[in-house]
C-alpha positions as CSV (number, residue, x, y, z in Angstrom):
1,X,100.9,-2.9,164.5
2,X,100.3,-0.1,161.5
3,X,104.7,-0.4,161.3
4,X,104.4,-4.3,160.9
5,X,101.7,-4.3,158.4
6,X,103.9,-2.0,156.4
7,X,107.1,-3.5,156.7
8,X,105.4,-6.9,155.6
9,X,103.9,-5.3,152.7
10,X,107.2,-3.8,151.8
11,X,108.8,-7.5,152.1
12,X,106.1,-8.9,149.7
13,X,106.1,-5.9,147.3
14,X,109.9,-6.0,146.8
15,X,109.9,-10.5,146.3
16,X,107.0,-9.4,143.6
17,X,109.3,-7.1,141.8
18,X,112.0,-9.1,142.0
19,X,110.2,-12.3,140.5
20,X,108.8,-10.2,137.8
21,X,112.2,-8.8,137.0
22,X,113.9,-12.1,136.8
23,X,110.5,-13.3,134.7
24,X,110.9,-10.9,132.5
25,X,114.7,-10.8,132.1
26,X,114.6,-14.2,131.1
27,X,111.9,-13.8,128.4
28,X,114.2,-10.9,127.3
29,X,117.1,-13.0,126.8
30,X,115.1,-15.8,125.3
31,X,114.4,-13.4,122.7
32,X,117.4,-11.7,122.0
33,X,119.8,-14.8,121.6
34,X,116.8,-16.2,119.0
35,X,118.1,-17.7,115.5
36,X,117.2,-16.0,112.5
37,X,116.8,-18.1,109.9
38,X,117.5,-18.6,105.9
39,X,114.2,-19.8,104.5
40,X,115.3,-21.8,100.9
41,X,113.6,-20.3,98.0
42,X,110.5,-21.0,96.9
43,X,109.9,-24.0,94.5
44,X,106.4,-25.2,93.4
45,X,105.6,-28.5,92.9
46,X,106.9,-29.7,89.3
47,X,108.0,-33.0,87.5
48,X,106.2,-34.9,84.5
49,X,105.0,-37.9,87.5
50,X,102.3,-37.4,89.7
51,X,102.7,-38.4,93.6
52,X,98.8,-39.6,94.9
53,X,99.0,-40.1,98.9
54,X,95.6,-42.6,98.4
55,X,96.7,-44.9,95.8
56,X,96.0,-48.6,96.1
57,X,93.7,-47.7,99.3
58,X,91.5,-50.3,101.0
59,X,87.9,-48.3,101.1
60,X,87.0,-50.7,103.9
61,X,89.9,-49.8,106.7
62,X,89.3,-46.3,107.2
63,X,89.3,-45.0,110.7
64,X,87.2,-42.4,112.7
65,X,89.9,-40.0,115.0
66,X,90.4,-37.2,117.1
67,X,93.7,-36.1,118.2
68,X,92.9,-32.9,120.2
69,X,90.7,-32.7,123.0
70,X,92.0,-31.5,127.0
71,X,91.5,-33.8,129.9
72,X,91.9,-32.4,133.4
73,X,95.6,-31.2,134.2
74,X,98.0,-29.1,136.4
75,X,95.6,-29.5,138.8
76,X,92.5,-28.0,136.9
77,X,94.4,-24.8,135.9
78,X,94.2,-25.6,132.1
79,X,91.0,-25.5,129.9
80,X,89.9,-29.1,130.3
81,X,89.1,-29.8,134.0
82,X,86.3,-30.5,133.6
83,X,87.1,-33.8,131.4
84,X,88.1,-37.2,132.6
85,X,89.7,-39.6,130.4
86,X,87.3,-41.8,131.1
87,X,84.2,-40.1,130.1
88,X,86.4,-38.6,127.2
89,X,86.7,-42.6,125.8
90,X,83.3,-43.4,126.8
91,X,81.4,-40.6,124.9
92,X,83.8,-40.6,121.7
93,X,83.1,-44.6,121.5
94,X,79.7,-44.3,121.3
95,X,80.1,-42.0,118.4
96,X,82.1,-44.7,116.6
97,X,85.7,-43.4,117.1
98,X,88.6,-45.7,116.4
99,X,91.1,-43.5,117.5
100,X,90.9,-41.5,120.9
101,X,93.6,-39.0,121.6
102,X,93.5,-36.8,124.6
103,X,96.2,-33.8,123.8
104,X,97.0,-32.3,126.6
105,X,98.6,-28.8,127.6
106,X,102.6,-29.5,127.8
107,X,101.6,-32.6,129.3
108,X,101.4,-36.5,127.9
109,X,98.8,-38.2,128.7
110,X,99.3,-41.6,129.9
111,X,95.4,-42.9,129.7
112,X,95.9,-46.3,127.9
113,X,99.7,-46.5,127.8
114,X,99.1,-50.4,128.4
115,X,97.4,-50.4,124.6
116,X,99.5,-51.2,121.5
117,X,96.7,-48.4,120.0
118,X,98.3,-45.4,122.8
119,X,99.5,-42.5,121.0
120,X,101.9,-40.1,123.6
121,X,100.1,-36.9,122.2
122,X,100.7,-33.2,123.7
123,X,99.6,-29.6,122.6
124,X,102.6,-27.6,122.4
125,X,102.3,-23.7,123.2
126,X,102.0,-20.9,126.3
127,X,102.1,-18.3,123.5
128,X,99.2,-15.3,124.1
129,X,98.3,-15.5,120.5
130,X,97.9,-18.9,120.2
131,X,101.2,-20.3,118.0
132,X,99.9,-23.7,119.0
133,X,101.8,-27.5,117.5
134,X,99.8,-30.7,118.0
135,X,103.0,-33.1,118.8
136,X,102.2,-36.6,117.7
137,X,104.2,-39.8,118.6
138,X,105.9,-37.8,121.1
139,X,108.9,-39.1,123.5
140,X,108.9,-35.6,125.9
141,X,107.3,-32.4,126.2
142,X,109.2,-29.3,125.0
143,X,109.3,-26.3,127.3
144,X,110.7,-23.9,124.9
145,X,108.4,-21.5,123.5
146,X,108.2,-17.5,123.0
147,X,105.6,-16.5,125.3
148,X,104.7,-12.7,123.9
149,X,104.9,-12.2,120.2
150,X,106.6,-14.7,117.7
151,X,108.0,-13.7,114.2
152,X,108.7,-16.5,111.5
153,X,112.3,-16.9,112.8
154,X,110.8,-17.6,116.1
155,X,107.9,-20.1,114.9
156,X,110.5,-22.0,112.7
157,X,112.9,-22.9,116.2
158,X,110.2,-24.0,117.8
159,X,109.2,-26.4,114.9
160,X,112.6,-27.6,114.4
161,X,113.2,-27.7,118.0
162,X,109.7,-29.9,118.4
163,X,111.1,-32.1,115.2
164,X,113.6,-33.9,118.4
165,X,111.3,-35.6,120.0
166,X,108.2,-36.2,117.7
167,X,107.3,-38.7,114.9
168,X,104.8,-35.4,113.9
169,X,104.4,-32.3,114.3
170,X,101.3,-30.5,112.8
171,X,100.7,-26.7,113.2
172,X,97.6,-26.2,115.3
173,X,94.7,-24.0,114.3
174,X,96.6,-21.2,112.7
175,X,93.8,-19.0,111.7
176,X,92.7,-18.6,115.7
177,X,94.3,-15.3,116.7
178,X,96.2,-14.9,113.6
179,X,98.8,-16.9,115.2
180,X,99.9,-17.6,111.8
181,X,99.6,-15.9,108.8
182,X,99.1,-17.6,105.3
183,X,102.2,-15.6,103.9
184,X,104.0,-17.5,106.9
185,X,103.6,-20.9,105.0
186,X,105.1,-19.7,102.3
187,X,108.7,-20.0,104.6
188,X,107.9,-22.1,107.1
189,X,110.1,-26.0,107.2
190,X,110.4,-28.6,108.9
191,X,106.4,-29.8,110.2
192,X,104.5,-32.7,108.6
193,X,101.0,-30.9,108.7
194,X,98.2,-28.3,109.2
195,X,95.4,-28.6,111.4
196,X,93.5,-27.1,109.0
197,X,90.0,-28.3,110.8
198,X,89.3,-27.2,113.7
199,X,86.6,-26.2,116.4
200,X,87.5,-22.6,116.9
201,X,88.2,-21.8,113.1
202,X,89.1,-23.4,109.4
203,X,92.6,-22.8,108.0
204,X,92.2,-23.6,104.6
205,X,94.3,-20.5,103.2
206,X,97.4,-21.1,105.4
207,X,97.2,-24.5,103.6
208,X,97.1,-23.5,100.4
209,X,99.8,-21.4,100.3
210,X,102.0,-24.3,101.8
211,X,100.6,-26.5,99.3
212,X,101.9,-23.5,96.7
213,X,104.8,-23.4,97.5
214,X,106.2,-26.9,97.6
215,X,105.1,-27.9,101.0
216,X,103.6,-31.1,101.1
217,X,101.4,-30.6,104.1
218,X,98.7,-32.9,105.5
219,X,95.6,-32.7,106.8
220,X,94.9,-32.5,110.4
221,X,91.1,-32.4,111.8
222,X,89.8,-31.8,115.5
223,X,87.1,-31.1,117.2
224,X,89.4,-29.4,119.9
225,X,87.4,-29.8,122.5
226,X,87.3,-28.3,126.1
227,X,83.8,-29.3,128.3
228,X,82.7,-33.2,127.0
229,X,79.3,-32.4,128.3
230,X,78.7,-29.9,125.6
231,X,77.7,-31.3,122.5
232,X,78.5,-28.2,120.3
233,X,82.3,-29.4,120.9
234,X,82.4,-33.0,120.2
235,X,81.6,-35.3,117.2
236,X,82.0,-32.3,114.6
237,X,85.4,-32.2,112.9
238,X,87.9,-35.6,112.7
239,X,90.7,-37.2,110.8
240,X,89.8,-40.4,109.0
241,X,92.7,-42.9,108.4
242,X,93.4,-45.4,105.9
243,X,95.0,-48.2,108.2
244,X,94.5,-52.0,108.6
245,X,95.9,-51.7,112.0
246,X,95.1,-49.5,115.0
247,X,98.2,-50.0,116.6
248,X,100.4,-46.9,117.0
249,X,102.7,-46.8,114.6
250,X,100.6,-48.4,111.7
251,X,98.1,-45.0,112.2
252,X,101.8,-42.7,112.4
253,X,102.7,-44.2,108.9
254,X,99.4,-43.4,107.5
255,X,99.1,-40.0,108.4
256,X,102.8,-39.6,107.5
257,X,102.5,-40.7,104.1
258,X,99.3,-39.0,103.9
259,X,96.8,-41.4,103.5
260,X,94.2,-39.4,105.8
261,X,91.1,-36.8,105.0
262,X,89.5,-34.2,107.3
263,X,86.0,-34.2,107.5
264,X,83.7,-31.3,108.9
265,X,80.6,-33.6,110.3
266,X,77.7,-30.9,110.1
267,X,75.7,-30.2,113.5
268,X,73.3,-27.5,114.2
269,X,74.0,-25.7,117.3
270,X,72.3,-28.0,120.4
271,X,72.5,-31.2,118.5
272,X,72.1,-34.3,121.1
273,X,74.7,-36.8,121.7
274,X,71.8,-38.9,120.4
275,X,71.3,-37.5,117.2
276,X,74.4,-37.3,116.6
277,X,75.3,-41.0,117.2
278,X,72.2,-41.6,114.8
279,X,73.6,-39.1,112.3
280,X,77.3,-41.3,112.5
281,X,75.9,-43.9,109.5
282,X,74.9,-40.9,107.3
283,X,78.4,-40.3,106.9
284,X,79.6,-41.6,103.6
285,X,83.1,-43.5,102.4
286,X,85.6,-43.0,100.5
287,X,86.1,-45.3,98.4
288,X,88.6,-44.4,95.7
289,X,91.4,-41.6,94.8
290,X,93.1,-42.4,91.6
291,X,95.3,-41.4,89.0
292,X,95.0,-42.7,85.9
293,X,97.3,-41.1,83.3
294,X,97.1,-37.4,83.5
295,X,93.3,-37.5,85.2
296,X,92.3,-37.5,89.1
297,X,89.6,-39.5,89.6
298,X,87.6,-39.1,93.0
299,X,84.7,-41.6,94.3
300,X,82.3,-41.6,97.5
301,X,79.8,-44.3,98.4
302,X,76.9,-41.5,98.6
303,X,75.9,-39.1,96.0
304,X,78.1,-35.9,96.9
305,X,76.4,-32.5,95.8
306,X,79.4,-31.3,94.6
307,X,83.1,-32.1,93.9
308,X,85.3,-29.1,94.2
309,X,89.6,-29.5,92.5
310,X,91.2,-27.0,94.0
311,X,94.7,-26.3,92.9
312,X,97.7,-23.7,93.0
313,X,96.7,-20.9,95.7
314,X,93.4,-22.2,96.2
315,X,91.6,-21.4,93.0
316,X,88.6,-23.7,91.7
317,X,89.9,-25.6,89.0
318,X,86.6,-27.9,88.0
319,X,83.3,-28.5,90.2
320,X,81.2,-31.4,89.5
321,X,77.5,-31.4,90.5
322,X,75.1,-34.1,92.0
323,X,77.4,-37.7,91.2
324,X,79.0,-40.4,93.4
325,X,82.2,-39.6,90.9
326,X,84.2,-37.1,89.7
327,X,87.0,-36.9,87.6
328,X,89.7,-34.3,86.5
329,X,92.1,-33.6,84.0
330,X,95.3,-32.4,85.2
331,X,96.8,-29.5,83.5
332,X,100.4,-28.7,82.9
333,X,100.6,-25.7,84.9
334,X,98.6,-27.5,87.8
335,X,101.3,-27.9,90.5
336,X,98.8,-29.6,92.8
337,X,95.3,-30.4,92.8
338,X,93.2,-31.1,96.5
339,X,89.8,-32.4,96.1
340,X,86.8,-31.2,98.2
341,X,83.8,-33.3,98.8
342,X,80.2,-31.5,99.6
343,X,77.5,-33.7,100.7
344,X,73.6,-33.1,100.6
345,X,73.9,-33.4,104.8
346,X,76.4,-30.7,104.7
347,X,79.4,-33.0,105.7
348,X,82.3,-31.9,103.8
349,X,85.4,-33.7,102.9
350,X,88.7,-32.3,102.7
351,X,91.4,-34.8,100.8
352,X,95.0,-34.3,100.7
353,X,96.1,-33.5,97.4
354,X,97.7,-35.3,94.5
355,X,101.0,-33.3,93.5
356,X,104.0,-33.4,91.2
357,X,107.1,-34.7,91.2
358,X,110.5,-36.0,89.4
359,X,113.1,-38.7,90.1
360,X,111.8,-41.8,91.9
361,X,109.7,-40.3,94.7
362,X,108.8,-37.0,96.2
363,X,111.7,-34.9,97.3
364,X,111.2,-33.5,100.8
365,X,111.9,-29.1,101.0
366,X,114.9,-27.9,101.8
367,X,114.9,-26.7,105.5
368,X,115.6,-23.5,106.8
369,X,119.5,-22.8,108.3
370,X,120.4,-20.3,110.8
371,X,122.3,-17.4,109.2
372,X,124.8,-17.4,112.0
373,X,125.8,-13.6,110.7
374,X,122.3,-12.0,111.2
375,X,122.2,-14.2,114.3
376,X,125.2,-13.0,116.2
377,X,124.4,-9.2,114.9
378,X,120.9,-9.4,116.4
379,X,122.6,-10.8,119.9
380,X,125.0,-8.1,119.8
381,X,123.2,-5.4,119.4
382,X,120.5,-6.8,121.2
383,X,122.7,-7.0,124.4
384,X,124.4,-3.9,124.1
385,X,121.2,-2.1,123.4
386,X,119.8,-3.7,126.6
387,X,123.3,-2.9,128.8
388,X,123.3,0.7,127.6
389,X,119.6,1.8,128.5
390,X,120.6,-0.1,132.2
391,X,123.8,1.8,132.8
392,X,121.4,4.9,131.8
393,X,118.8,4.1,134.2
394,X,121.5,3.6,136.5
395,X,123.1,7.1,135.9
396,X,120.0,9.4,135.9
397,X,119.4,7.9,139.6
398,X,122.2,8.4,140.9
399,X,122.1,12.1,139.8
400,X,119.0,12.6,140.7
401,X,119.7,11.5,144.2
402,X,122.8,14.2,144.1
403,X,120.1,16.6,143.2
């Protein structure tokens, strides 16, 4: 019996090694036939005309969303199981949502397909460290990602890889884990936005160094959230959305050309669904971003406590204290300014900013190539690196069975 027992174990040892030696030669090879790219140098903002993402708004038409929060999935293996769609529409409703978005783990949800309003939405990413996308309009779910450690070559293929099959694609908490770095979006091509609200942490660094260096990226806000029973995760971050429509692609144009704000919805730790719902008419509108001449001029429906312009890397331009309106002057050497809103409730406001330009509209960045010489000398050597410590491992085994 003792004999059995062992030759069984024996059998289920060696189909364990042998999975995790295929596993891991396949993550190997993902990584060593990687793309390294050619990032485009780095150009600020510039031109004599200024680009304002909210001009000509209707103060009346914005709408309340959330596009990140996990439902139950792969059979209640991801964080999530705990949520059904159901109770997922039915709680963000009754805190006056517009827009309900269940992201997902590599999976589309299908909850309302039938709805001209349904958004196909996914969270991208198996990564350990987090290197998350929130995919927005999205036709399929992408499979590729580098599960271990990613470098900026390897975080730009899987946003140009994402770009296929997406009418978004906005990096996903990039300050959890240090998944990204802001030095990163200083490189980085080919994504429409940051979520720069979020749950777990907020990113506003990463996004100001995107918005440094020529990036127009937009504003993504979420609350994220993983267990709807716990209040502490819903109602506290969200995307409002200039948009007469709620259908699909009338929200997608929106928040593609912009026209969109992240607010932080204060809430003291144990808040009640209740109070919260009471606490959803407190929450004060936008009602105008203009640009008149060379001045910004910002005004809410409530008296804001303060009005921080923010421009290049994130320094403080101008704050303006205890007024329902705020202007700006823009300087010369102000490549971009973003505008944030403080409230006497502690809601904060975070608008997309007003930027630059020539010509007659915004020129998109340049997107990063693959440098097909650095490429094919990282496979190569790569490869033979990989062959030669095999045929060593090989060798000393055979000797020392010799021996």
């Amino acid at each position: 019996m003792i004999k059995i027992l062992k030759k069984i174990f024996v059998i289920i040892w060696r189909i364990i090694l042998y999975f995790l030696i295929i596993f891991f030669s396949v993550i190997l090879i993902q990584y060593l036939i990687a793309p390294v790219y050619k990032f485009p140098e780095i150009k600020v903002f510039s031109g004599s005309k200024i680009y304002n993402p909210y001009q000509d708004i209707d103060s009346t038409m914005w709408r309340k969303g959330n596009f990140q929060i996990q439902s139950y999935a792969w059979i209640g293996l991801t964080n999530g199981w705990k949520n059904s769609n159901k109770e997922i529409d039915s709680i963000y409703k009754y805190l006056g949502y517009d827009i309900i978005v269940t992201s997902d783990y590599m999976k589309i949800n299908k909850h309302g397909i039938e709805n001209e309003s349904y958004i196909p939405v996914y969270e991208h990413g198996y990564s350990i460290l987090k290197h998350h996308q929130v995919c927005i309009g999205s036709e399929k779910v992408n499979w590729k990602d580098y599960m271990f450690f990613q470098n900026i070559h390897h975080k730009q293929h899987i946003l140009n890889s994402l770009r296929e099959k997406n009418e978004l694609v906005y990096i996903a908490h990039p300050k959890l884990r240090g998944a990204y770095s802001p030095e990163d979006f200083k490189f980085l091509t080919n994504y429409d936005g940051i979520e720069v609200l979020n749950n777990f942490r907020i990113s506003t660094a990463h996004w100001d160094s995107a918005l440094s260096t020529g990036h127009f990226a937009t504003i993504l806000s979420d609350d994220d959230a993983h267990d709807i029973t716990n209040p502490d995760e819903i109602g506290h971050r969200c995307t409002f959305i200039n948009t007469k429509s709620l259908a699909a692609d009338s929200v997608i144009k929106a928040l593609k050309q912009g026209k969109a704000f992240g607010a932080d919805i204060y809430r003291p730790l144990g808040e009640s669904f209740e109070v919260k719902k009471q606490k959803t008419s407190e929450i004060a509108t936008l009602n105008k971003v203009e640009v008149s001449g060379d001045t910004l001029i910002v005004e809410v429906s409530n008296k804001a406590k303060e009005f921080r312009f923010i421009g290049q890397n994130g320094e403080i331009k101008k704050t303006v204290a205890d007024t329902k309106r705020a202007k700006y002057k823009i300087k010369s050497e102000d490549t971009y300014i973003r505008t944030e809103i403080i409230f006497p409730n502690r809601n904060v406001f975070y608008l997309n900013p007003v930027f630059r330009y020539k010509g007659d509209k915004p020129e998109k960045p340049r997107l990063a190539e693959i440098d097909l010489y650095k490429t094919w000398l990282l496979r190569i050597v790569g490869f033979a690196t990989v062959i030669f410590v095999v045929i060593n491992i090989v060798y000393f085994r055979r000797r020392k069975k010799k021996l």
